[in-house]
C-alpha positions in Angstrom: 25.4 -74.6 220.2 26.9 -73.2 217.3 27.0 -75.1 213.7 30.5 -75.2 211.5 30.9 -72.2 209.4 32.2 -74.3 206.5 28.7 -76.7 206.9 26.6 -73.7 206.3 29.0 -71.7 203.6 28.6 -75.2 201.7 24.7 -75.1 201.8 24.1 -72.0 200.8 26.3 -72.5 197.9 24.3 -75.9 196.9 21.2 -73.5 196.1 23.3 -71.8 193.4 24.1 -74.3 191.0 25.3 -77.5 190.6 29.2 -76.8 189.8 29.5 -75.6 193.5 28.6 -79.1 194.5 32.4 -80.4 194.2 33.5 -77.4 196.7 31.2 -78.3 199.7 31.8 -82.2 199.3 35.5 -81.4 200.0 35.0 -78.7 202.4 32.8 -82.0 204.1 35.8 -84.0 203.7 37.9 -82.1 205.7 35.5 -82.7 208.7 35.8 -85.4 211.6 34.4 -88.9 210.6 33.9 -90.4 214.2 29.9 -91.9 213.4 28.3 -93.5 210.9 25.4 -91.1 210.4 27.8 -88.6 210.1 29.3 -90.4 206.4 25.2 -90.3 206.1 24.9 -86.9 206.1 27.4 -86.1 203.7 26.6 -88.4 201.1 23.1 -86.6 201.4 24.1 -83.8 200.7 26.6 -83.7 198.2 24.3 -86.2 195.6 21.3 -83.5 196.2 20.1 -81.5 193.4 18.6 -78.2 193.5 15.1 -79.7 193.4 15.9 -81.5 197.0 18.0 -78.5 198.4 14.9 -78.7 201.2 15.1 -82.1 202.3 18.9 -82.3 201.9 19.3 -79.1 204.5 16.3 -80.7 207.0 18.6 -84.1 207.2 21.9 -81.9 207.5 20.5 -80.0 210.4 19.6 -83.4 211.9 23.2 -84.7 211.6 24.4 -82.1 213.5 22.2 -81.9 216.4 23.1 -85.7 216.8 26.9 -84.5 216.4 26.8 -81.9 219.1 24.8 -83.9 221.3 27.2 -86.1 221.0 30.6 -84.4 221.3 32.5 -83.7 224.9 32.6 -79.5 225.2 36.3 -77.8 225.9 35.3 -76.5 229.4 33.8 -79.9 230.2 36.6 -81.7 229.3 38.8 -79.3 231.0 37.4 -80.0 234.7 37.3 -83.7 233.7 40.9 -83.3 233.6 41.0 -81.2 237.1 39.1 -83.4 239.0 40.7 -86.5 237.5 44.2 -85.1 238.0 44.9 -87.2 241.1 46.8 -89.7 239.2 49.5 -86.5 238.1 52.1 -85.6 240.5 51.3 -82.6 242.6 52.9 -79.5 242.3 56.2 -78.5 244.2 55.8 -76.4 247.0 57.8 -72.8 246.7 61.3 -72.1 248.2 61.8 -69.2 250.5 63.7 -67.3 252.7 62.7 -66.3 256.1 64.3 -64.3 259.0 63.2 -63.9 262.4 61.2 -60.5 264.3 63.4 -59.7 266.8 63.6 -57.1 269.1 66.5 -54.7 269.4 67.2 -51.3 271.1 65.9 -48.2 269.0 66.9 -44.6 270.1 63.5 -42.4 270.1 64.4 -40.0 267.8 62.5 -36.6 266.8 63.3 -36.3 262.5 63.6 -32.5 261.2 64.8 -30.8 258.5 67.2 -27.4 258.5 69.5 -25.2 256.6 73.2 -25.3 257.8 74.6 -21.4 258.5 78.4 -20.4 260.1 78.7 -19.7 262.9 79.3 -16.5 261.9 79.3 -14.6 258.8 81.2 -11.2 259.0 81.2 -8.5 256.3 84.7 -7.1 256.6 85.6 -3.3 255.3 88.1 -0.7 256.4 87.7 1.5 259.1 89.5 4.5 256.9 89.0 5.5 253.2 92.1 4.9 250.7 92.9 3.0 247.6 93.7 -0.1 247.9 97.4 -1.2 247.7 96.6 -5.2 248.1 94.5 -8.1 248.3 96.1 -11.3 248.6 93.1 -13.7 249.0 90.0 -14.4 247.0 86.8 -16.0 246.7 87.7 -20.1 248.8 91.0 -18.7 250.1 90.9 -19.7 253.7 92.1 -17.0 256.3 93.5 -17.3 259.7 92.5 -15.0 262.4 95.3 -12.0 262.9 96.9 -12.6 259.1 96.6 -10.1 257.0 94.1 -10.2 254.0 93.8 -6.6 252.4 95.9 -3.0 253.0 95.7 0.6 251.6 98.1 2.8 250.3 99.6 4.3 253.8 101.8 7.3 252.1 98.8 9.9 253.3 98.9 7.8 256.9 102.4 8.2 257.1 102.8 11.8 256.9 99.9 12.5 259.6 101.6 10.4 262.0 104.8 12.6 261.3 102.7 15.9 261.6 100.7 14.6 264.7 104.1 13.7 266.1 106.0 17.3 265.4 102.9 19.3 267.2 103.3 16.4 270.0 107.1 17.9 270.1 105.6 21.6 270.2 103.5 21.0 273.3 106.2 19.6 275.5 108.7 22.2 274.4 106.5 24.4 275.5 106.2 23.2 279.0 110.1 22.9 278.9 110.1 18.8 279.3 112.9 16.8 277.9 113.0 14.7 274.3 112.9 11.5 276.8 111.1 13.3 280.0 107.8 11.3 279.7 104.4 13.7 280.0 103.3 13.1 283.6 107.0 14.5 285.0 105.5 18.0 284.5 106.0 20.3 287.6 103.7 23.2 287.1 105.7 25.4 289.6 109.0 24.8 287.6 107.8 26.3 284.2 109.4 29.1 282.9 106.3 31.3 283.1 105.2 29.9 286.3 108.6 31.2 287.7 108.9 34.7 286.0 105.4 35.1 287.5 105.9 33.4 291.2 109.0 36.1 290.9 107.3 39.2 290.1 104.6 38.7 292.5 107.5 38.1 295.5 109.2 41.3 294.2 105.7 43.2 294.9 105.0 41.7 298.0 108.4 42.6 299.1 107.9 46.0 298.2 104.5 46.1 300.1 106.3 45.1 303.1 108.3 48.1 303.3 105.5 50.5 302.3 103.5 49.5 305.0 106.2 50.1 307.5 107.0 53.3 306.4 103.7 54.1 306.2 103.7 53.2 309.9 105.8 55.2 310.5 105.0 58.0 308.5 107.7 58.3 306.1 105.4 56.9 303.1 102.6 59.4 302.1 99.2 57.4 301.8 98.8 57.4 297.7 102.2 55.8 297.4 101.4 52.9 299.8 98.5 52.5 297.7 100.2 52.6 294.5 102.7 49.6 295.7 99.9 47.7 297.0 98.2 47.9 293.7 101.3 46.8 291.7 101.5 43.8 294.3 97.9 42.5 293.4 99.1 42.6 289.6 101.7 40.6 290.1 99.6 38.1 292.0 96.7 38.0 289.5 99.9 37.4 286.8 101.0 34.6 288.6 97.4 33.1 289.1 97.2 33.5 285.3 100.6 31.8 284.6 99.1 28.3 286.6 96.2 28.2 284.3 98.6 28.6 281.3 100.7 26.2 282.3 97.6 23.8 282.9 96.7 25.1 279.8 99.7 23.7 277.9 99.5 20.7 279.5 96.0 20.2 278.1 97.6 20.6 275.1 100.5 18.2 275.1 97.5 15.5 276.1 95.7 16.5 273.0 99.1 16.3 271.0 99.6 12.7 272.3 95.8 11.4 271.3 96.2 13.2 267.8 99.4 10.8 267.6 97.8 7.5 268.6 94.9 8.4 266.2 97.4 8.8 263.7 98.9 6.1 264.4 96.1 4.2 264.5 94.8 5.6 261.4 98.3 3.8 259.8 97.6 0.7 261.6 94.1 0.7 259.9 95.5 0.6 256.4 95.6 -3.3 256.8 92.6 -5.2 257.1 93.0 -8.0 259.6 90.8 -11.2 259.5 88.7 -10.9 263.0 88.0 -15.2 262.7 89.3 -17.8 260.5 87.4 -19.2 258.1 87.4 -19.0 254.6 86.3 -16.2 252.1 82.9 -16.1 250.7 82.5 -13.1 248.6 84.8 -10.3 247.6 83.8 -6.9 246.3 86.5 -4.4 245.9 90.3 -4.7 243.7 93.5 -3.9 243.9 93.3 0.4 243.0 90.0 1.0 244.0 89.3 4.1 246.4 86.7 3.4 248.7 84.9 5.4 251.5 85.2 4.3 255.3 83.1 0.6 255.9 83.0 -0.3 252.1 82.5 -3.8 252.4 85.7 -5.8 251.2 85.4 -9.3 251.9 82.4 -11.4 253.7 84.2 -14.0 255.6 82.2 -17.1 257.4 83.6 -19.2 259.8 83.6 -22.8 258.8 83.8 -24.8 262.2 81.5 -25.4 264.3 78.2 -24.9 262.0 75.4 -24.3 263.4 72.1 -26.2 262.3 68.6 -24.0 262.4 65.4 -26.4 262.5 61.9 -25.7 263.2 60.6 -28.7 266.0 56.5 -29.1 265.8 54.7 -28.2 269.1 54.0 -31.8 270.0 57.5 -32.5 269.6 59.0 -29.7 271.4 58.5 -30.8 275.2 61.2 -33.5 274.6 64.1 -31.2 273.2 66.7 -29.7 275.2 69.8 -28.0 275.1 72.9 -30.9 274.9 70.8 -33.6 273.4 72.7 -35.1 270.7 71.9 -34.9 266.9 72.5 -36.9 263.7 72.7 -35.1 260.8 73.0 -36.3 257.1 72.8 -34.7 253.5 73.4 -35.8 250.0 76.3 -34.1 249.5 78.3 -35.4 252.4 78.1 -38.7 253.0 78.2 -40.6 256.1 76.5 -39.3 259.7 77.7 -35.8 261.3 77.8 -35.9 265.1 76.2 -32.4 266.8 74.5 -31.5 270.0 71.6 -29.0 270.7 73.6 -25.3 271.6 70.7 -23.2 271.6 66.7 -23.1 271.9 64.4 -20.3 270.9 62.1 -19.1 274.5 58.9 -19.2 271.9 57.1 -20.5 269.5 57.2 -18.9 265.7 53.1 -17.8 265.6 52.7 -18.8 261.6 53.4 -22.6 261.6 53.3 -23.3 265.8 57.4 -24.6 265.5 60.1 -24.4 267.8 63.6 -22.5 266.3 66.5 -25.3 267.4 70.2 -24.3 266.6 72.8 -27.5 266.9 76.1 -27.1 266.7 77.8 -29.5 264.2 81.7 -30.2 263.9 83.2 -29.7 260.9 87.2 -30.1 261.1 87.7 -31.5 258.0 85.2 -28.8 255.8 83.4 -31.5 254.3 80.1 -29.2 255.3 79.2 -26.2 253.8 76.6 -23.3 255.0 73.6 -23.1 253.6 73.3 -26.7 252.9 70.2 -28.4 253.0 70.1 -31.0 256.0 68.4 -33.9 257.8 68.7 -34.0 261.8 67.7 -36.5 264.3 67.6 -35.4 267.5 68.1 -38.5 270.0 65.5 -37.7 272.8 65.7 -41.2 274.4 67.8 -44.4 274.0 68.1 -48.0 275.0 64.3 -49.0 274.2 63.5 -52.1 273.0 61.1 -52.1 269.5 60.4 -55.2 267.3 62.2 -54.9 263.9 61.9 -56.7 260.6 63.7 -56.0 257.3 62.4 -53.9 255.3 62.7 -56.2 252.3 60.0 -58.8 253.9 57.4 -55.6 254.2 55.4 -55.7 250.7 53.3 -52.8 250.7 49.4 -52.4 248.4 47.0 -49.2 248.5 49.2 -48.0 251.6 48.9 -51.1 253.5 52.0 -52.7 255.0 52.4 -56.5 255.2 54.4 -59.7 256.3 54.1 -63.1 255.5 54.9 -65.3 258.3 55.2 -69.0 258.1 53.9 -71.8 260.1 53.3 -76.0 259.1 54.8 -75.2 256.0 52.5 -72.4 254.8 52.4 -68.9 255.0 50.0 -66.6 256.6 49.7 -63.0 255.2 49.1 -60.3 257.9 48.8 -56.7 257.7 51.3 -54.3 260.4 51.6 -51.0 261.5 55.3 -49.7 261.1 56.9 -47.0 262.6 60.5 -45.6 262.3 62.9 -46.7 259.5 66.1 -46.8 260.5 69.5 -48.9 258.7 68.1 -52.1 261.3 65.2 -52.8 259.7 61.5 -51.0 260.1 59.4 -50.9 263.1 56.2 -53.0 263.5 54.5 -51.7 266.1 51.3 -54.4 265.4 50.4 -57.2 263.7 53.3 -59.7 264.5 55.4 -60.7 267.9 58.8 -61.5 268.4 60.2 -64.3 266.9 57.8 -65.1 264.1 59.3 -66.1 261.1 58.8 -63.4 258.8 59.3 -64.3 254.4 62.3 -62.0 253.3 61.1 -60.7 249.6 57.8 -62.4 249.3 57.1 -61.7 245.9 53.8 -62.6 244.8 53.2 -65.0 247.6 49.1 -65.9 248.5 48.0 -66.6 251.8 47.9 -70.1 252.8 50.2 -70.9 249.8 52.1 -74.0 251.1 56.1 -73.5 250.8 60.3 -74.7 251.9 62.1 -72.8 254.1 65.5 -72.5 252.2 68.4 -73.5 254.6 
């Protein structure tokens, strides 16, 4: 119970003097009249002096206990009005929307993450030093595979070919073959110094022939029959010795020829030819530079196929396979990208127990770049059934998922476990069945609060 504050500030002011009596009689005035021992009271205590300040508080203090006694308090009066609030209307129920669990086929998916890389990625440089002469693409230029995309000055080229091609001339000269004759034609036995050899040693043999008869006969003293059949095995060894030169020559005129195709090929190297096409990631030489043999030019990646690398978990891994198909998505290319599985690693990486997967993704129209960060699911099963709700109707509190489902016009709050997310609806794995009618965006809906299903 707690008095007026104006009732006791005019009291204590009573016991000062008597001019503050005119303030607490209209400070009293200001208060409820409702009794009759209230009016009492304040006549009481506004004709007291000083001398009956006592007995003018003792009969204050009276009034007001009979006051309080008396009055109805706040709270009190509020659950008056609670209980006896059957003759107000009741409150409307609330208006919702509901939808119904139903059950729908759900691919079983495995969810990883990856880096997309070319398929290949190919540091390009020339196979012979020079300066360069030309460089018609640049960083994003897209090649073709056989066009041209950088050369060398081929004046030095051109003049070895020449040189290579004049000793090439020197060699079959030498073994007497035609401008036209072509290199295998060469008859050993009809080179010049084959011939003047095979000639000389006839000559002796001849000679032999008739020494020996004479020496037969003896005409022919020993020593000279000796002396021709010395000069005989001369000519023979000179004609063994002309074979091996000619063979000799003929090793040459093959060496003449490759020193020409080398050339040649030397030429043909002055022009740097794009091995794939793709497009041009980096370049690192210009137009005048000299550079040594395999100075890296121009890194060129191949742009389609891409490939995918993702790490699987070990408990996932026993369901992937080579030719599964794959989902892939990223932020900056909208929309789903089609791949299937190309390639598997044989083992696991030792540091975080996952499985290297490579997918092959199309990517005709080079909306995908490498080295973009991607999202795959691979599709390990499909066709089986799961119970989906939207994920609107799903309110979730300290990590715990709930519905509200509604039956004889109120709605029952239950807690689920979900699974996969996809753009159906979420998967409740428990808690509800199929076809309970779940409340789409229940708010701040209490269990067993009654409601209207909207139409």
């Amino acid at each position: 119970m707690q008095f007026p504050i104006e009732l006791l500030n005019s009291l204590v002011q009573l016991s000062s003097a008597d001019s503050q009596r005119k303030i607490a009689k209209a400070k009293f005035e200001q208060l409820p009249v409702g009794h009759a021992i209230q009016s009492k009271c304040h006549e009481s205590i506004v004709e007291s002096t000083p001398g009956n300040f006592v007995k003018a508080l003792s009969t204050s203090l009276f009034c007001l206990l009979i006051l309080s006694a008396c009055a109805t308090p706040p709270q009190a009066a509020t659950n008056a009005e609670r209980k006896g609030g059957g003759d107000r209307p009741a409150s409307p129920s609330r208006q919702v929307q509901t939808t119904i669990a139903e059950e729908k086929n759900l691919d079983q998916l495995v969810v990883v993450t990856g880096t997309l890389a070319a398929d290949q990625d190919i540091v390009l440089g020339f196979k012979v030093a020079g300066r360069i002469a030309d460089i018609p693409v640049d960083l994003g230029s897209s090649v073709q595979k056989g066009n041209p995309i950088a050369r060398l000055d081929p004046t030095d080229f051109d003049l070895r070919v020449r040189q290579a091609d004049a000793a090439l001339q020197q060699a079959r000269v030498r073994l007497g073959l035609a401008a036209e004759a072509p290199d295998l034609s060469v008859d050993i036995e009809k080179t010049a110094l084959v011939k003047e050899a095979r000639a000389s040693m006839d000559a002796a043999k001849s000679r032999l022939d008739r020494a020996k008869l004479l020496l037969d006969k003896g005409l022919m003293p020993k020593a000279d029959y000796d002396t021709t059949n010395s000069g005989y095995k001369v000519a023979e060894a000179h004609y063994e010795d002309s074979l091996e030169e000619a063979r000799n020559r003929q090793g040459v005129l093959a060496q003449r020829r490759s020193e020409l195709d080398i050339a040649r090929q030397q030429l043909a190297d002055t022009v740097l030819i794009a091995p794939i096409s793709g497009m041009v990631r980096q370049r690192n030489a210009n137009v005048g530079q000299y550079l040594a043999a395999g100075t890296p030019i121009l890194t060129v990646v191949q742009m389609n196929p891409l490939r995918l690398r993702t790490a699987v978990p070990e408990r996932e891994a026993r369901n992937v396979h080579v030719g599964q198909s794959v989902r892939v998505s990223m932020e900056g290319a909208p929309g789903i990208h089609d791949g299937k599985i190309a390639r598997i690693s044989p083992s696991f990486d030792e540091a975080n127990r996952t499985l290297l997967v490579e997918t092959e993704v199309a990517n005709a129209a080079g909306a995908l770049r490498p080295g973009a960060f991607a999202r795959a699911e691979i599709i390990t099963s499909s066709g089986q059934r799961a119970l989906l709700v939207p994920a609107t109707s799903i309110p979730s509190f300290a990590g715990v998922d709930r519905v509200f489902t509604v039956g004889d016009d109120k709605v029952s709050e239950k807690r689920i476990k979900t699974g996969r997310r996809t753009d159906d609806g979420v998967e409740v794995l428990e808690g509800i069945k199929a076809g309970d009618r779940v409340v789409l965006s229940p708010g701040n809906l209490a269990d067993g609060e009654k409601v209207t299903v909207k139409q």
